[in-house]
C-alpha positions in Angstrom: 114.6 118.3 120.5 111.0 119.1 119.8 108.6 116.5 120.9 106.4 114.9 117.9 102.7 116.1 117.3 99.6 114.4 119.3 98.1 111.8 116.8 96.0 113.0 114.2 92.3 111.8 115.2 90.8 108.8 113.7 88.2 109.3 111.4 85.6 106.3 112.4 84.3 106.9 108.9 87.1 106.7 107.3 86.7 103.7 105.0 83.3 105.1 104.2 84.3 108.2 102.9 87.2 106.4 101.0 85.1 104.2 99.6 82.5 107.0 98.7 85.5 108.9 97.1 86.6 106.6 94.7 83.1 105.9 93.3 83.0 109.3 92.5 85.9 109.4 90.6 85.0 106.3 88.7 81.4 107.3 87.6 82.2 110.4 86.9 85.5 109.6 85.1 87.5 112.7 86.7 91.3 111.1 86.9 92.9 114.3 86.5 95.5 116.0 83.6 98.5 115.2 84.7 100.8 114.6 88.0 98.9 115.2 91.1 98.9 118.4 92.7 100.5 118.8 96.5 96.8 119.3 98.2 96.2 115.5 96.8 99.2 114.6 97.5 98.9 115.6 100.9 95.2 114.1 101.3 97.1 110.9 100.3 99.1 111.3 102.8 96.6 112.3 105.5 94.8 109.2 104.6 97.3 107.0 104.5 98.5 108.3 108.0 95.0 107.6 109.7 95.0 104.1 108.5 98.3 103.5 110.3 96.7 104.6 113.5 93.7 102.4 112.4 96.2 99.2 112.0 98.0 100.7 115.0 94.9 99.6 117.4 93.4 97.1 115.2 97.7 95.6 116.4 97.4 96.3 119.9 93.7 95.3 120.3 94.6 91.1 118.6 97.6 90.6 119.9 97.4 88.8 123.0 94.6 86.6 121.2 95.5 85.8 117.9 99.0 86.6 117.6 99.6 85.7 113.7 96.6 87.8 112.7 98.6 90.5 114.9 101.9 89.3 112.8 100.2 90.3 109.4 98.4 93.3 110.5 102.3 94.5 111.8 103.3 94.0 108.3 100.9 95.9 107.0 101.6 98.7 109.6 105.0 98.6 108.5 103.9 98.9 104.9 101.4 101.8 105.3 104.5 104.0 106.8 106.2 103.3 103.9 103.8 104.4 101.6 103.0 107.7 103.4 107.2 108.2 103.5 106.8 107.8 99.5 103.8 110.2 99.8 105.5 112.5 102.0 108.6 112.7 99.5 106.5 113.1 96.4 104.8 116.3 98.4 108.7 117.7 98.1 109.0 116.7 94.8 106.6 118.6 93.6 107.0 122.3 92.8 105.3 124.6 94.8 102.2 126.7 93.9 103.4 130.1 92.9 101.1 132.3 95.3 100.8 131.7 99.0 99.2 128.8 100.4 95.7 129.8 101.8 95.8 129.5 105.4 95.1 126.3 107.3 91.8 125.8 107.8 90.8 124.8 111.4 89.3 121.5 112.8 85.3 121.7 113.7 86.7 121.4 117.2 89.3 124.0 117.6 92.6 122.6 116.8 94.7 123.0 113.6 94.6 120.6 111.1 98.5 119.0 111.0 100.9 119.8 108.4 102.0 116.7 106.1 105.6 117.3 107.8 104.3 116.9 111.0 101.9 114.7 110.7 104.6 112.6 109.0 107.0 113.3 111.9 104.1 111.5 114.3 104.0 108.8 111.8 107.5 108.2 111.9 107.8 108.8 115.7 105.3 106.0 116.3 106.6 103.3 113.0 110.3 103.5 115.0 108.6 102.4 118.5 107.5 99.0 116.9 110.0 98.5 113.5 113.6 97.7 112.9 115.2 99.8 110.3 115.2 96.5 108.4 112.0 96.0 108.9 111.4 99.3 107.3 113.6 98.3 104.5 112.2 94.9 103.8 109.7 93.9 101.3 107.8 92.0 104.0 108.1 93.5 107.2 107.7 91.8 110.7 107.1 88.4 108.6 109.1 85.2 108.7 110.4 84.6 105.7 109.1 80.8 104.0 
């Protein structure tokens, strides 16, 4: 069995660019024709992906001082894997482009930038080191029900 990918790296400007992103498409009213195409699809996916590693050290860095902010910010973990599983299964859904793909660009530093499988296997490698598969399952994850 293959071991899964190193993490993708965090983007410290992540939310900025997100944010910048967004108003973009709002002011200039570009929402696309139609279903999303794979390459968004798999940007959705890469984002999605980072903010789990985000939450993933925002976790690790409150828990031994604030346990129920911890709690919450598991749950939203939890959540953001699930999202980039639906992500990850609308990439398959979608048909693929008739010519070949171009090929993968490389990272400023070197390294290739991650496939959406395998950066979903990493994704899934680390969700399964701190989930139940009901917690994977549930509506809320990780939270006590009232």
């Amino acid at each position: 069995m293959s071991t899964p990918p190193p993490a993708p790296a965090a983007d410290p400007d992540l939310l900025a660019h997100a944010t910048t992103a967004l108003d973009v498409l709002r002011l200039t009213g570009v929402h696309g024709d139609g279903p999303p195409a794979r390459s968004d699809l798999d940007a959705f996916h890469a984002h999605t992906a980072a903010l789990y590693g985000l939450l993933d050290s925002s976790v690790a860095a409150c828990r031994p001082t604030d346990p129920a902010t911890a709690g919450h910010l598991h749950a939203a973990r939890i959540r953001l894997w699930q999202a980039a599983d639906q992500f990850h299964l609308a990439y398959h859904a979608r048909p693929a482009a008739p010519a070949a793909p171009p090929p993968t660009p490389a990272h400023p530093e070197g390294r290739t930038v991650l496939t959406i499988c395998q950066r979903h296997q990493w994704c899934t490698a680390q969700v399964r080191r701190i989930a139940t598969p009901a917690d994977l399952r549930s509506p809320s994850p990780g939270l006590p029900t009232p």
